[in-house]
C-alpha positions in Angstrom: 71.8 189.6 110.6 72.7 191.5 113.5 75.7 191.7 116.4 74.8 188.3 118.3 74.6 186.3 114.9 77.6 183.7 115.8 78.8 182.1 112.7 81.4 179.1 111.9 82.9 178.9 108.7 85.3 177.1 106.3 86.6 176.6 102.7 89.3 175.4 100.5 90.6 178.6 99.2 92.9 180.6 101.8 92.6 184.2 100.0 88.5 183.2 99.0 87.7 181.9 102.7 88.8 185.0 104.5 87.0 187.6 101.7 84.0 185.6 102.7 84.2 185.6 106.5 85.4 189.2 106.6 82.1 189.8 104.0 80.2 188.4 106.6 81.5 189.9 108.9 81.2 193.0 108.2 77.3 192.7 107.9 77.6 192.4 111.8 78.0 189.0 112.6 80.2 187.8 114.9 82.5 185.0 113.4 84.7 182.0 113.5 87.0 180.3 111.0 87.7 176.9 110.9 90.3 175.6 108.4 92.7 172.4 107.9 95.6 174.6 106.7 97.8 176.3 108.8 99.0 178.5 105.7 95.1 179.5 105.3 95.0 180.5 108.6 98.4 182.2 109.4 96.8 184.6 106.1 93.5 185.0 107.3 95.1 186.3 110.7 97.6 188.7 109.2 94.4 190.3 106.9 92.8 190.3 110.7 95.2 191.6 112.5 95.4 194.7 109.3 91.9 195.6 109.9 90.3 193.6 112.8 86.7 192.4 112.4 86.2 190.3 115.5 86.8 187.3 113.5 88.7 184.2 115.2 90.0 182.3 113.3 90.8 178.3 114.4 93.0 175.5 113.0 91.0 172.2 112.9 89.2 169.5 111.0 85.4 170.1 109.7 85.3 166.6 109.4 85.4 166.5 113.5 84.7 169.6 114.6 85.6 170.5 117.9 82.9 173.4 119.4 80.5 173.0 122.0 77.2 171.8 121.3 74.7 174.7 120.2 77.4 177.0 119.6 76.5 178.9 116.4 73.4 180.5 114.5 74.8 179.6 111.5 77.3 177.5 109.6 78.7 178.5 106.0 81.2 176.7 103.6 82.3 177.7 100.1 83.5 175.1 97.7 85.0 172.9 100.6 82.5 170.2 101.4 82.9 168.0 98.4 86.7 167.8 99.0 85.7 166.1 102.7 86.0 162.3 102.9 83.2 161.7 105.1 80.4 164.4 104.7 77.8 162.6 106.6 79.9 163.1 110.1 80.4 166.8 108.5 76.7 167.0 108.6 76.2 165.4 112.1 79.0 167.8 113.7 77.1 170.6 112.3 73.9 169.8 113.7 75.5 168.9 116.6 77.6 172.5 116.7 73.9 174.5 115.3 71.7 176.7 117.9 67.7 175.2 117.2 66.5 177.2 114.6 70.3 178.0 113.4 71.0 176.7 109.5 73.7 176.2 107.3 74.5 177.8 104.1 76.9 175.5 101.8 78.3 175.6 98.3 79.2 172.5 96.4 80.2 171.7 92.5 76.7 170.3 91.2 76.9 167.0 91.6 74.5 166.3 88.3 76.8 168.7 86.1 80.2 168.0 87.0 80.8 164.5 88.1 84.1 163.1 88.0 83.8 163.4 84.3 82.8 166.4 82.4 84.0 168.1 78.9 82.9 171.4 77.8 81.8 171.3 74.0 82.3 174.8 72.6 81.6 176.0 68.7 84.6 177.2 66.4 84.0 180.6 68.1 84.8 179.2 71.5 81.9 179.6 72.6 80.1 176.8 74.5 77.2 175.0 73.9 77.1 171.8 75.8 78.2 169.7 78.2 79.1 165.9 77.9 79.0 163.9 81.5 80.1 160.7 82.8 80.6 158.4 85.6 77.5 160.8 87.7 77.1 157.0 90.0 80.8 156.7 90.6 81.1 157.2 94.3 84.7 155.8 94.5 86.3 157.9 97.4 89.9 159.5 96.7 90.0 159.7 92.7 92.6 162.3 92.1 92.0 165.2 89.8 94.8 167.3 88.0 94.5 170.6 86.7 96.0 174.1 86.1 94.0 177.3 86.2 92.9 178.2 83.2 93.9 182.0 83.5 97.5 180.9 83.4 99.2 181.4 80.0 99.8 179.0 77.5 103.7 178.8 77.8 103.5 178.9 81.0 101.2 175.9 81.7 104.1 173.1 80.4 106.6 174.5 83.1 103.7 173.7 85.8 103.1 171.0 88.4 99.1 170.3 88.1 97.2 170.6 91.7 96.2 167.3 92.6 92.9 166.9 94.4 90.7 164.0 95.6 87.2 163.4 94.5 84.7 162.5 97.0 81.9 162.8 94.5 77.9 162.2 96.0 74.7 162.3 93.9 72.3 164.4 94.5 70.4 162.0 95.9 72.8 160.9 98.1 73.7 165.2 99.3 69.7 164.9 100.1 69.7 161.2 102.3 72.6 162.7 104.2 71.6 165.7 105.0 68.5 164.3 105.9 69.9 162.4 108.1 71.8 164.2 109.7 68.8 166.2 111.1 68.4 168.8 108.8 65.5 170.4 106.9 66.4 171.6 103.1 64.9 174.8 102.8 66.5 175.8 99.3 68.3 175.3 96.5 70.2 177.2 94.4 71.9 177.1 91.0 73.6 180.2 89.7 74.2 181.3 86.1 76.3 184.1 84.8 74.3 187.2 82.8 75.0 187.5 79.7 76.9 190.7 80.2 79.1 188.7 82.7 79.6 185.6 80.3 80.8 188.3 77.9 83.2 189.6 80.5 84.4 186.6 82.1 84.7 183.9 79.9 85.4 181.7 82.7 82.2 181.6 83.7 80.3 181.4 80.4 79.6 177.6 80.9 77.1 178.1 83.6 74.5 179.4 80.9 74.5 176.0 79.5 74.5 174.0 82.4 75.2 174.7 86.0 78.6 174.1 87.8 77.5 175.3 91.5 74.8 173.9 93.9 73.8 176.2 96.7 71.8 174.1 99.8 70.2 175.9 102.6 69.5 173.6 105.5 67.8 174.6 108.7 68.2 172.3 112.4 64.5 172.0 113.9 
């Protein structure tokens, strides 16, 4: 990556999405952020203007994005694209937005290993050791789910309102047809798991040994 890399760049999480531009950033790429949320962006411009890194950050839509054609080397989002109603136009804009040869880098939940139904199955340690899945075909747009970070203390969870987000759950099959379609080549895929020294460490994360929670999809525009 060097100082003409352009990049364009969104996700769900406001403090996440800007340690990830501003990551990127600092490897010399010159980038933009594109979010929904004017919150997320009023954030990711104060922790600009602390310690500016060139990044512009932009309130918009990724389902219509709103750049020039062949604007960008490459395209990144964390953890947002599953959350957008209509990812084949996604796709298409991003073609559309992509310098030839320019690719995007996406993260998704794994569409195989946490569709809109999934229970961890841990031992009387707590430890897991499986996953049970459902409802993988269910493609219903909008089903809502409700949930509380798990970090948050026990007491503390009854006095909470649950976030409530809508499912737009694909198969994997049907992540592949669009982004075929769209134009795209796959060049990768990846599926991280923790170490056993970070399972140890972070609980949290201790699931991915037995099955993975993130898909990572490198696609590349001709």
């Amino acid at each position: 990556m060097n100082a003409n890399d352009v990049a364009a760049h969104w996700e769900s999480n406001a403090e996440t999405w800007t340690i990830y531009s501003r990551a990127v950033a600092r490897l010399g790429a010159r980038m933009t952020g594109l979010d929904i949320a004017p919150t997320f962006i009023r954030y990711a411009r104060e922790s600009e203007a602390e310690a500016p890194l060139g990044i512009d950050y932009v309130l918009g839509d990724g389902q219509s994005i709103d750049f020039p054609e062949a604007s960008f080397n490459f395209v990144t989002a964390f953890m947002s694209m599953m959350d957008m109603a209509d990812q084949r136009e996604v796709l298409k804009g991003i073609h559309r937005v992509l310098k030839p040869g320019g690719f995007l880098q996406f993260s998704i939940l794994h569409p195989c290993f946490v569709p809109p139904t999934r229970r961890n199955i841990r031992n009387q340690a707590g430890e897991p050791v499986a996953v049970e899945i459902a409802d993988y075909f269910d493609e219903s747009d909008g089903r809502i789910d409700r949930w509380i970070f798990s970090s948050i203390p026990e007491a503390e969870r009854a006095t909470l309102t649950p976030f409530a987000v809508p499912r737009f759950h694909r198969t994997l099959s049907t992540w592949v047809l669009m982004i075929v379609e769209s134009g795209l080549t796959i060049e990768a895929f990846g599926e991280p798991m923790a170490s056993v020294e970070v399972a140890l460490a972070e609980p949290v994360v201790a699931d991915t040994r037995i099955a993975p929670i993130f898909l990572h999809i490198r696609a590349r525009k001709a």
